[in-house]
C-alpha positions in Angstrom: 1.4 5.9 7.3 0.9 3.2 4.2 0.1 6.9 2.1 3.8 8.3 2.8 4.8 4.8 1.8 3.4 4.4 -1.4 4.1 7.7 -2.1 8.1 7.2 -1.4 7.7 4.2 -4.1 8.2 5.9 -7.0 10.5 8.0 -5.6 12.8 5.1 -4.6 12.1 3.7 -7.9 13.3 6.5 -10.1 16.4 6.5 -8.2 17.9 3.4 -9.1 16.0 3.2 -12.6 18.3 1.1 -14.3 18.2 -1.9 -12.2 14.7 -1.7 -12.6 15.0 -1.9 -16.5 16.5 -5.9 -16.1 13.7 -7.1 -14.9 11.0 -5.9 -17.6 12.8 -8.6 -19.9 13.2 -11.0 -17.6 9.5 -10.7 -16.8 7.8 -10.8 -19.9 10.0 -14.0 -21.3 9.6 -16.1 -18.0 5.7 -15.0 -18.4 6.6 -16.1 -21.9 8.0 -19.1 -21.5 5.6 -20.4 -18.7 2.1 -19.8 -20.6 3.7 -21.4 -23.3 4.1 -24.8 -21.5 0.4 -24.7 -20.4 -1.1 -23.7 -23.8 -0.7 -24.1 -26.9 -3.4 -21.3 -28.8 -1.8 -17.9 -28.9 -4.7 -16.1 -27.3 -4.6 -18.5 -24.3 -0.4 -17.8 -24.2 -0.7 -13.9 -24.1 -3.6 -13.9 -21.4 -2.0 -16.0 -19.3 1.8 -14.6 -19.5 -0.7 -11.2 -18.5 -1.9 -12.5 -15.9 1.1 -14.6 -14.5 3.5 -11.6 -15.1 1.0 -9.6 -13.0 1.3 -11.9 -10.5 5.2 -11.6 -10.5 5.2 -7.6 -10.2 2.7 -8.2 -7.7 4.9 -10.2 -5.8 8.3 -8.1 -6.2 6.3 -5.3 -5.0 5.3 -7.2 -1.7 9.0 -8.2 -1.4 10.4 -4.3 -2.2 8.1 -3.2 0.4 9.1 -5.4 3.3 12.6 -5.3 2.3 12.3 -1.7 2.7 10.5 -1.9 6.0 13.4 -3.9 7.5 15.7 -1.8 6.0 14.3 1.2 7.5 14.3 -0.6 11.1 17.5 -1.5 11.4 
């Protein structure tokens, strides 16, 4: 069952591919923006906007997938 789902992911994904390209931005300068507050050395900025915009994909991939679980049930 979770195998056909992840494999329908990318398939979903490519067909809507240019919603998908507004949130790379958006990503990368709130990951930006945030590390920036907390540190001041470069090194410490990048690995932390890494990590933290990890974190957001992580989490919009958690939401796609339930969103398209109650989409599917209704």
């Amino acid at each position: 069952m979770w195998l056909a789902v992840l494999s329908m992911i990318p398939l979903v994904a490519a067909g809507d591919v240019n919603r998908f390209w507004y949130a790379l931005p958006l990503i990368v300068s709130v990951s930006l923006v945030y590390s920036a507050t907390r540190h001041e050395d470069m090194k410490h900025i990048l690995v932390h906007a890494l990590r933290f915009g990890a974190w957001v994909v992580g989490f919009m991939a958690v939401v796609f997938v339930l969103l398209y679980f109650v989409s599917r049930n209704l």
